[in-house]
Phi, psi and omega in degrees: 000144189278138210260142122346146168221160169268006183259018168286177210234115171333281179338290205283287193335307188273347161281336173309286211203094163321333217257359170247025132330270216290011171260309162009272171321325189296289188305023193071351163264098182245008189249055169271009151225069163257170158293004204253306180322323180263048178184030210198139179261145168330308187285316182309331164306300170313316162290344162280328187267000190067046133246161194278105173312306184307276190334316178305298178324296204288298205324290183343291212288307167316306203285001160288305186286005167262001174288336210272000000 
């Protein structure tokens, strides 16, 4: 399965796999099928939103390699 980055695009994360919403959600990122989610990187996200992009990553990144 392919890893996260923070220089991935909101948008391509969640087509990967719906199920990291709501790992999003958690961290406040709740407009993730706005227009900004489809052209905005996780770290640019991150930096707007005031959260720690790696801590984002890893969640991610944990809750995929636990699918495989």
């Amino acid at each position: 399965m392919a890893k996260v980055t923070g220089d991935m695009i909101i948008r391509d994360v969640l087509m990967l796999d719906e199920g990291t919403a709501p790992i999003f959600m958690k961290h406040g990122m709740h407009c993730l099928f706005c227009p900004s989610a489809s052209g905005e990187s996780i770290k640019d996200a991150c930096a707007v939103h005031g959260i720690d992009p790696e801590k984002l990553v890893n969640e991610l990144n944990e809750y995929l390699s636990s699918k495989q």
